[in-house]
NUMI-577153 format. One record per residue (C-alpha): residue in three letters; residue number from 1; x negated, y, z. Coordinates in nm, 4 decimals, padded with zeros to 6 digits. Layout:
   aa    i         x         y         z
  Ala  NUM         X         Y         Z
...
***
This chain:
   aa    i         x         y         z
  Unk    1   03.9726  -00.3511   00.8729
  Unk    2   04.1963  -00.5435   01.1353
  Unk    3   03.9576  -00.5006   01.4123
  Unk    4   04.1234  -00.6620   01.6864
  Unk    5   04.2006  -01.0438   01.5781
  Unk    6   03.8677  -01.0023   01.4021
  Unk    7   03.6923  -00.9303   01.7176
  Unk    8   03.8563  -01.1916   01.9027
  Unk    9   03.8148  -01.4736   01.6393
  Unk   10   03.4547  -01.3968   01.6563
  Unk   11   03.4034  -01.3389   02.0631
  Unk   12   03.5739  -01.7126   02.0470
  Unk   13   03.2903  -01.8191   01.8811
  Unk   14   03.0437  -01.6644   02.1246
  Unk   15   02.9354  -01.3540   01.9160
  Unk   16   02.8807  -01.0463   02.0479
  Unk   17   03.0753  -00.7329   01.8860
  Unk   18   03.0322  -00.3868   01.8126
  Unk   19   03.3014  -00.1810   01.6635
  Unk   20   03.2798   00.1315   01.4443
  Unk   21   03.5598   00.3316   01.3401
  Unk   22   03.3506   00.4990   01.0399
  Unk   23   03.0316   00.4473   00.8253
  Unk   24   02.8686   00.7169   00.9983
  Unk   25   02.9106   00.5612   01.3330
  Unk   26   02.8584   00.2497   01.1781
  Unk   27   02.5328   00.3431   01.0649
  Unk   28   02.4608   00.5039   01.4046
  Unk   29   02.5193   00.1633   01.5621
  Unk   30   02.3086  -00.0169   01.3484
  Unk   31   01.9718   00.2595   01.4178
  Unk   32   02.0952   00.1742   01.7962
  Unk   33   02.1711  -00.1923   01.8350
  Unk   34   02.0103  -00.3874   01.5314
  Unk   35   02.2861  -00.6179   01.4857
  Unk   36   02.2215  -00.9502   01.3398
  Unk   37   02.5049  -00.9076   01.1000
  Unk   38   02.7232  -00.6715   00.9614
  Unk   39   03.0893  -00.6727   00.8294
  Unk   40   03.2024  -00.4031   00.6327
  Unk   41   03.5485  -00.2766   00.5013
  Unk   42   03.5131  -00.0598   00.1680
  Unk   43   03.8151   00.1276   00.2440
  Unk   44   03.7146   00.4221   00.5267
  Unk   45   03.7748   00.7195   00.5786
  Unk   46   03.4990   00.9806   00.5159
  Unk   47   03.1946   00.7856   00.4028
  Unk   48   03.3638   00.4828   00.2277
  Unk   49   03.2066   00.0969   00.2252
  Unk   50   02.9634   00.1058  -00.0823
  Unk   51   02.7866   00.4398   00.0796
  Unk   52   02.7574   00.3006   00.3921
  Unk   53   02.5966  -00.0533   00.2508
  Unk   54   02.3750   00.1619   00.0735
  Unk   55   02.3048   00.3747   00.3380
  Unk   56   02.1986   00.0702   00.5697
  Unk   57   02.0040  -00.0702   00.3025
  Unk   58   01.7842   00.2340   00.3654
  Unk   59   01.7451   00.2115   00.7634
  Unk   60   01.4684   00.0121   00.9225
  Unk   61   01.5472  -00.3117   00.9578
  Unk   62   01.8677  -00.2611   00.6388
  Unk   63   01.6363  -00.4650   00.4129
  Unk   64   01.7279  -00.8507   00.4916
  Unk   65   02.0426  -00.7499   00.7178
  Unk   66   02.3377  -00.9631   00.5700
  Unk   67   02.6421  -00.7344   00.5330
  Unk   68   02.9714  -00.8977   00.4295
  Unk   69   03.2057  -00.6948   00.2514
  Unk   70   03.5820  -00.7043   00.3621
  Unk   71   03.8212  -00.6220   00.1196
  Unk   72   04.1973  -00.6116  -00.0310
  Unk   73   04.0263  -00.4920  -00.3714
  Unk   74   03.9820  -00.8126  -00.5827
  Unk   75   03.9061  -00.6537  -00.9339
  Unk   76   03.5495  -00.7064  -01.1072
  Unk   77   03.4671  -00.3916  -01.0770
  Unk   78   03.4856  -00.3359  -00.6896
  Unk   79   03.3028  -00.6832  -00.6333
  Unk   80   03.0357  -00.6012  -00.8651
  Unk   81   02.9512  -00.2412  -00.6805
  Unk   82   02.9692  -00.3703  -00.3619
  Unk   83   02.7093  -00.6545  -00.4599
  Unk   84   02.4976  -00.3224  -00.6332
  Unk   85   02.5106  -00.1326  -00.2791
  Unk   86   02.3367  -00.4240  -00.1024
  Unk   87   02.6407  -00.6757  -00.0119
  Unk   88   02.5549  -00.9907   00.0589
  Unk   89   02.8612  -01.1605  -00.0029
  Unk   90   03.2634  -01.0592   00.0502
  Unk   91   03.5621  -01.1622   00.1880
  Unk   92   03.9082  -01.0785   00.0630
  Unk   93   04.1984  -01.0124   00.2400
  Unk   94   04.4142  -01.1654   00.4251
  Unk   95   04.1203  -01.3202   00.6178
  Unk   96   04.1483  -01.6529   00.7250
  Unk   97   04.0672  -01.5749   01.0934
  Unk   98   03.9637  -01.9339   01.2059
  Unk   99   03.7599  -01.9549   00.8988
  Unk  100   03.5836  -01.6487   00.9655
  Unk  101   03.3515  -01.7600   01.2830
  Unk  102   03.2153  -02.0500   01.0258
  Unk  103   03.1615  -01.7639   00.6859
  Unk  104   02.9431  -01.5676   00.9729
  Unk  105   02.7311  -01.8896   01.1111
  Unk  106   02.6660  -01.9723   00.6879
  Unk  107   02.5437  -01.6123   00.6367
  Unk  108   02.3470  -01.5617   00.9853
  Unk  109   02.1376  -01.9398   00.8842
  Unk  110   02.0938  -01.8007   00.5284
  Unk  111   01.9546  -01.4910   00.6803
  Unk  112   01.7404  -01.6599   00.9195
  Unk  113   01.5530  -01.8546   00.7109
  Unk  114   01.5227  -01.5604   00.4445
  Unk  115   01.3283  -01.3585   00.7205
  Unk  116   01.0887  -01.6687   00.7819
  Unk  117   01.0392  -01.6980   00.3803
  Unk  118   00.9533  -01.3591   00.3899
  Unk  119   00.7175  -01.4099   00.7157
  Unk  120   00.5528  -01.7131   00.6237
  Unk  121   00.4787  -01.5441   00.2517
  Unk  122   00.3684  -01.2375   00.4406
  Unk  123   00.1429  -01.4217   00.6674
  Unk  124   00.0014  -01.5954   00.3533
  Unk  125  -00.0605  -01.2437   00.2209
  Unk  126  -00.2389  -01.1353   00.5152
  Unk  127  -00.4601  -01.4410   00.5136
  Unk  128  -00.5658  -01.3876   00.1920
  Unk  129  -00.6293  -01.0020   00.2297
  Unk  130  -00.8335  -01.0867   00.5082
  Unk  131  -01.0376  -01.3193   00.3072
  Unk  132  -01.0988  -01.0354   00.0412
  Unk  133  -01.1837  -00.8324   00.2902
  Unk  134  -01.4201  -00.9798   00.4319
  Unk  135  -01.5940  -01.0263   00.0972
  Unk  136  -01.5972  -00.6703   00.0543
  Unk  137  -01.7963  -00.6462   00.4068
  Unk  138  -02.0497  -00.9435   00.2882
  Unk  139  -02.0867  -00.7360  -00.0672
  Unk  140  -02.1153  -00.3662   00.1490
  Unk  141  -02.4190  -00.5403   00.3964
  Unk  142  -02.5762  -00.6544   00.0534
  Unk  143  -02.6133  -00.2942   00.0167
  Unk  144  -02.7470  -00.2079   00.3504
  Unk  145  -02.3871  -00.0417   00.4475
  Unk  146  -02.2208  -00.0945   00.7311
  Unk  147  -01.8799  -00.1155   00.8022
  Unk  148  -01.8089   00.2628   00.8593
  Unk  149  -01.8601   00.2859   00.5036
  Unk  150  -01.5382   00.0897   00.4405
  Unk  151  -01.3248   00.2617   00.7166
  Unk  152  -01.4384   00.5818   00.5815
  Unk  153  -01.3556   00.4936   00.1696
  Unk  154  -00.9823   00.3647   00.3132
  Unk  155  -00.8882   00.6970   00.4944
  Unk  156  -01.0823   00.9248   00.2095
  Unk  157  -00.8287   00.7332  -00.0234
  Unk  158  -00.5579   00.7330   00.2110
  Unk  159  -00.6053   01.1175   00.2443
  Unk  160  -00.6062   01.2005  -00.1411
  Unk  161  -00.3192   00.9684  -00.1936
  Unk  162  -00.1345   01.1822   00.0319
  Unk  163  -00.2133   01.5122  -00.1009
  Unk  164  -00.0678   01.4440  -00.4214
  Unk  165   00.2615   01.3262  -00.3560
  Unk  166   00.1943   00.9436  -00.3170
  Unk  167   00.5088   00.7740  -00.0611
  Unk  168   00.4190   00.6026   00.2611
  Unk  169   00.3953   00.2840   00.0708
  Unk  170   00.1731   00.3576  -00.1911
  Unk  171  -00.0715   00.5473   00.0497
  Unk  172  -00.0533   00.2538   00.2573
  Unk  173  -00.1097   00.0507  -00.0313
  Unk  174  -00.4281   00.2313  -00.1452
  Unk  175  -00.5449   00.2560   00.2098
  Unk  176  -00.5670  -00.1241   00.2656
  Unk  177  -00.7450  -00.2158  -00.1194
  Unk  178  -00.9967   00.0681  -00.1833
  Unk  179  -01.2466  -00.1044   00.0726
  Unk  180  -01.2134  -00.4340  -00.1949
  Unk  181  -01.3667  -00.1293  -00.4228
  Unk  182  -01.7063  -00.3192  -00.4677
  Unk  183  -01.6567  -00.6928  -00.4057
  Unk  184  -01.8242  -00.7709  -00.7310
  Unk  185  -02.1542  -00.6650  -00.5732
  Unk  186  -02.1776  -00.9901  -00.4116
  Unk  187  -02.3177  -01.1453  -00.7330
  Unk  188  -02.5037  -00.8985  -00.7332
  Unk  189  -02.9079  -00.9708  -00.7109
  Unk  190  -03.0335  -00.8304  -00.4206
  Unk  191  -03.3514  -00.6894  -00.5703
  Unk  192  -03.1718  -00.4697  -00.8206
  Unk  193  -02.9417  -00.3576  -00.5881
  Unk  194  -03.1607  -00.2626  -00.3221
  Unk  195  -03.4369  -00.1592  -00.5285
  Unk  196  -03.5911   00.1870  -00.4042
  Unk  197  -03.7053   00.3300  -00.7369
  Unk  198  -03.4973   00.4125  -01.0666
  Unk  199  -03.3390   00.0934  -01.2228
  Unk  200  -03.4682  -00.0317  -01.5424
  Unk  201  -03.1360  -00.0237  -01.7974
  Unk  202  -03.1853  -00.4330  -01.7908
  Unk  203  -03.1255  -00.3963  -01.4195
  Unk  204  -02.8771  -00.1162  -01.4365
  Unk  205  -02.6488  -00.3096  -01.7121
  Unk  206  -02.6569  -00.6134  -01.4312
  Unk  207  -02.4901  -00.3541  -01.1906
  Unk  208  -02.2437  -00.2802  -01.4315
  Unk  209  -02.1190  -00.6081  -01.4307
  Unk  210  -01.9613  -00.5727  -01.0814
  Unk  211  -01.6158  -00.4128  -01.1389
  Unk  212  -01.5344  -00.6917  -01.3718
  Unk  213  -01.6580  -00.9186  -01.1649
  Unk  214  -01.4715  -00.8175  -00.8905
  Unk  215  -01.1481  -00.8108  -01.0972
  Unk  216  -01.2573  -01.1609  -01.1213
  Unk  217  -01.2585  -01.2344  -00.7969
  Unk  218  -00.9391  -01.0662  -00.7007
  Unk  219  -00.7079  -01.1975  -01.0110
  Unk  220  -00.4212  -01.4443  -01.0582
  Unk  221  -00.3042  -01.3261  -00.7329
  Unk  222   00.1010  -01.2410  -00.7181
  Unk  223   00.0147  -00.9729  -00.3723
  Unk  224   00.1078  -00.6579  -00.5042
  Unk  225  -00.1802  -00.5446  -00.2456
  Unk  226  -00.4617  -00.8022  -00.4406
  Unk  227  -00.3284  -00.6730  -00.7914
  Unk  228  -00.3824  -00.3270  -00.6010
  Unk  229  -00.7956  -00.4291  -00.5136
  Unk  230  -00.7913  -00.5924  -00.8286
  Unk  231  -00.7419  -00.2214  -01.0428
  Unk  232  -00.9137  -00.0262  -00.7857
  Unk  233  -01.2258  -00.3062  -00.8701
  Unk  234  -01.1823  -00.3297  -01.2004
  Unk  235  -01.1314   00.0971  -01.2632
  Unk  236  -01.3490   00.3351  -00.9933
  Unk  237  -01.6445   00.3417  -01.2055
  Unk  238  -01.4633   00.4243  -01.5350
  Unk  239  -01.5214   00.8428  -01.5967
  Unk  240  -01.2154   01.0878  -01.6215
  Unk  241  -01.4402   01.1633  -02.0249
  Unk  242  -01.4672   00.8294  -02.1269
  Unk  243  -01.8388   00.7953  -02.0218
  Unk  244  -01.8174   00.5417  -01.7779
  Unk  245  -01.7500   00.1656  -01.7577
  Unk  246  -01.6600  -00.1361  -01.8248
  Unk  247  -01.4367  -00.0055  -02.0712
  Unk  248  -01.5452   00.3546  -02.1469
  Unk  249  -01.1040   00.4282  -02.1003
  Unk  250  -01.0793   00.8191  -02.0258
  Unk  251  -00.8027   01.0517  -01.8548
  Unk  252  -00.4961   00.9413  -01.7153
  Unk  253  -00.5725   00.5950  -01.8697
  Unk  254  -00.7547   00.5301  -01.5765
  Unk  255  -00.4910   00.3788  -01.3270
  Unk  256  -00.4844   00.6676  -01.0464
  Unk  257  -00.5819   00.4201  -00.7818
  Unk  258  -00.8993   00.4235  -00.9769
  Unk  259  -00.9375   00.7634  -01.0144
  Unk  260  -00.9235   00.8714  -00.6264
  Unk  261  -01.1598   00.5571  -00.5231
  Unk  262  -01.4275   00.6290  -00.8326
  Unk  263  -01.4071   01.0034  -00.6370
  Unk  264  -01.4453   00.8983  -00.2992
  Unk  265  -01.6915   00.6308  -00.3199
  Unk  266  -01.9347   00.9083  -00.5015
  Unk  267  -01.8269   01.1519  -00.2039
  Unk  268  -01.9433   00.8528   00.0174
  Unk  269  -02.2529   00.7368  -00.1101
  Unk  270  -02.3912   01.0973  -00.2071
  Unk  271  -02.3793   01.1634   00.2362
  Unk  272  -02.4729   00.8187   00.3481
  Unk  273  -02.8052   00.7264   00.3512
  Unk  274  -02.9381   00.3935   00.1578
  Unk  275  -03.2600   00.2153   00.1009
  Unk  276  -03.3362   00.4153  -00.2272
  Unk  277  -03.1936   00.7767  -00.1309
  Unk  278  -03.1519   01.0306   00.1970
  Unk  279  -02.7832   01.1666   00.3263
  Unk  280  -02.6694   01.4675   00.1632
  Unk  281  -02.4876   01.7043   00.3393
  Unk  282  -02.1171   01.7289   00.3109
  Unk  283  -02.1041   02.0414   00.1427
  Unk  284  -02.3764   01.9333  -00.1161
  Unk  285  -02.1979   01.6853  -00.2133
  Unk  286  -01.8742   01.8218  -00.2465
  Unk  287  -02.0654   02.0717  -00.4463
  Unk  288  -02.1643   01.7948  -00.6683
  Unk  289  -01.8211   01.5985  -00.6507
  Unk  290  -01.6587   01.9991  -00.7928
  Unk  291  -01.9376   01.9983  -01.0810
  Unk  292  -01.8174   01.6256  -01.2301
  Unk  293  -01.4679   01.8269  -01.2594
  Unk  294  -01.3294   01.7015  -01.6038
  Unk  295  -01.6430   01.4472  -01.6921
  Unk  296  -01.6569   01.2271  -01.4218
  Unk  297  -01.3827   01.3098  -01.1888
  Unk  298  -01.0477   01.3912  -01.2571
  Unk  299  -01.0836   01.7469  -01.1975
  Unk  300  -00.6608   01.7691  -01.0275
  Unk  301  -00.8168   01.5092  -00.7415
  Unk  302  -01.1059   01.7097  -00.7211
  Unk  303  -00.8919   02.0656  -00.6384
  Unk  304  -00.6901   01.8016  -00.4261
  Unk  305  -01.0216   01.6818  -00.2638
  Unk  306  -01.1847   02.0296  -00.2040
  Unk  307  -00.8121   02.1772  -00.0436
  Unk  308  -00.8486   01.8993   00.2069
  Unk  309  -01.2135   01.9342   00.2902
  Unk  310  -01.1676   02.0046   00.6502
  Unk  311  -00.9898   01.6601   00.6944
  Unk  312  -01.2675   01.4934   00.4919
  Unk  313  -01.4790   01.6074   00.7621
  Unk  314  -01.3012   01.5202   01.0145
  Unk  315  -01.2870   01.1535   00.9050
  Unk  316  -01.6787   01.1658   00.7975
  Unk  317  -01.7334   01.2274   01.1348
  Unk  318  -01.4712   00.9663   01.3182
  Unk  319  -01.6263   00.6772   01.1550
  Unk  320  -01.9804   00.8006   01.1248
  Unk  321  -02.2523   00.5449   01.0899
  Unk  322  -02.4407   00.5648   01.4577
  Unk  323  -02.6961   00.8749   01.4190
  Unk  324  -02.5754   00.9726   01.1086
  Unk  325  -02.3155   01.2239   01.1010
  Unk  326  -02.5970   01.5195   01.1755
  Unk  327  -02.8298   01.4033   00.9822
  Unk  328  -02.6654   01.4794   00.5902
  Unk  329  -02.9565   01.6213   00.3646
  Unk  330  -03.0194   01.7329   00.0577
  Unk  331  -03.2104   01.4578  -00.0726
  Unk  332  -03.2050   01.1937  -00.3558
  Unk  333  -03.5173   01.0448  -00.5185
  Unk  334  -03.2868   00.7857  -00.7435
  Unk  335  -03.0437   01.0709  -00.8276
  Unk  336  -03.0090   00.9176  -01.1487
  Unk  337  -02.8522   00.6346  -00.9789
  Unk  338  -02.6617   00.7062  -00.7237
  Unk  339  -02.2964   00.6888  -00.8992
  Unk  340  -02.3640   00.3614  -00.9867
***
C-alpha cells in the first residue's frame, strides 16, 4: 500500500490517520484506537490481507467496522475471498487519490447508519424483553414468589449452561429467557394455582396448559432471545422419559434450554417455600433432583448440577428470599405436586 499520498489525500480531507506496516500491528492498532474505518492492502508481509480482515472481524468492535480492501489483484477469485473475510468493499489499484477522500465519506455514512439500524432494532429488542419480563414477574407473584425466585432460576441456568461447554453467548442467552420459564401461569386461575391441598386432575390438567400458553405468548417474535423464552416456555416441563408434557417428547428431543430450566426450576421450587409446601433443604433436594436421573432429568445435567453444588449454594444464598436462606426443610404436604 502507497502509504504516503494515501495519508495525505485523506489528512486533506480532515481525517485522522494511523499507519501499520503489518496485519499484526494493524490489528494491534485497531484493539488500541477503534478506528472508524479501515483500509487494507491484501498483499503484506507475514499475516497477509484476508487474515487480517478476518482477524478484525473477530475483535470487539470488528463486527460493523467497514474495511476497504486495496488491491492490484483484480481476478474473481481474490475479490470474492476478500468479500468472505469480512471486506466491505475494494479498491483497485492505481487509486484515484482525489477520489479516495469521497469512497471513505460513502463507506463511513453507510456505516453510520448501519450501527443505528442495529441500535434502534436492539433497543426495540430490549423493549420488548422487558415487556416479557415483566409478565414473567406478574405470573411469579400469582404464585406467591418473589422476584429472587427469578434472579435465582437465571444464574442456576446460567451456571449449568456453563458447565457444559455452552459459549458466552449462549449462556448469556439462557441467562436472560429462563426467568420467561412460566409466563403462561398468568392465565392461570388463581385458586388452582394457589390451592394448599393436592390438585384434583381437572385442576392439574388446567396447570398443564401453561407452557403452551406461554409459547403463546412469546411467539411470532424474530428476537433470537423471545424464540429463546419461547422453547424454554414451551419445553421445561417435558421429562428426559417421555412422561412429561405438553408433548410427552423424551431425551435429547427436548431442546437443551429446556432441559437445564425443567432442572432448575424443580431445584428451585423443592427449597423455596409456597402456600401449599415448606422449604427443603438444599441437600434434600439435590438428593431428590439426583433420584429423577434418567426419568425426569437428564441425568448428564444432573452430574453437571451435583459437580457444581457449591456454586448453587452460593447463588441460593445471594438472592435469598428475606428470612429464607436458613430456613430449608424437609417438608412437602403436596409432594405430589410440586414439579408441576
Amino acid at each position: 500500500m502507497q502509504l504516503l499520498p494515501m495519508r495525505r489525500a485523506l489528512e486533506r480531507a480532515d481525517f485522522t490517520v494511523f499507519e501499520a506496516q503489518s496485519g499484526e500491528e494493524a490489528l494491534s492498532l485497531h484493539a488500541e484506537v477503534a478506528p472508524d474505518i479501515i483500509l487494507l492492502d491484501l498483499m503484506m508481509s507475514g499475516m497477509d490481507g484476508y487474515a487480517t480482515c478476518r482477524e478484525l472481524r473477530e475483535q470487539p468492535g470488528g463486527e460493523y467496522l467497514p474495511v476497504l480492501i486495496t488491491t492490484s489483484l483484480e481476478d474473481q477469485g481474490s475479490i470474492e475471498q476478500a468479500y468472505a473475510c469480512g471486506a466491505t468493499d475494494f479498491i483497485t489499484k492505481p487509486i484515484n487519490w482525489s477520489l479516495l477522500p469521497h469512497r471513505v465519506h460513502y463507506m463511513l455514512r453507510s456505516s453510520y447508519t448501519t450501527l443505528a439500524l442495529a441500535r434502534s432494532e436492539m433497543e426495540l429488542i430490549e423493549s420488548r424483553m422487558e415487556i416479557i419480563r415483566r409478565l414473567g414477574v406478574a405470573a411469579e407473584f400469582k404464585d406467591h414468589t418473589t422476584g429472587s425466585h427469578l434472579e435465582r432460576i437465571s444464574h442456576y441456568a446460567m451456571l449449568v449452561g456453563q458447565a457444559v461447554g455452552l459459549d458466552e453467548g449462549a449462556c448469556r442467552m439462557l441467562k436472560e429467557s429462563a426467568p420467561m420459564h412460566d409466563v403462561g401461569k398468568i392465565a392461570t386461575p388463581d385458586h388452582i394455582l394457589l390451592k394448599p391441598g393436592k390438585l384434583t386432575q381437572e385442576e392439574f390438567a388446567i396447570i398443564k396448559e401453561h407452557p403452551v400458553v406461554g409459547a403463546e405468548m412469546l411467539a411470532n417474535h424474530q428476537a433470537e432471545q423471545i424464540k429463546s423464552a419461547q422453547t424454554i416456555a414451551l419445553t421445561h416441563h417435558e421429562r428426559w422419559d417421555g412422561s412429561g408434557y405438553p408433548y410427552g417428547i423424551a431425551g435429547v428431543e427436548i431442546p437443551l434450554f429446556g432441559r437445564i430450566c425443567a432442572l432448575v426450576d424443580v431445584f428451585d421450587a423443592l427449597t423455596t417455600k409456597r402456600p401449599y409446601k415448606e422449604a427443603w433443604r438444599a441437600e434434600a433436594a439435590l438428593k431428590e433432583i439426583k433420584r429423577g436421573a434418567g426419568s425426569h432429568f437428564d441425568p448428564q445435567l444432573v452430574a453437571v448440577f451435583e459437580a457444581a453444588f457449591p456454586q448453587v449454594l452460593k447463588i441460593m444464598s445471594h438472592y435469598s428470599d428475606q428470612g429464607e436462606a436458613s430456613d430449608r426443610i424437609e417438608s412437602s404436604h403436596r409432594k405430589g405436586d410440586h414439579y408441576a
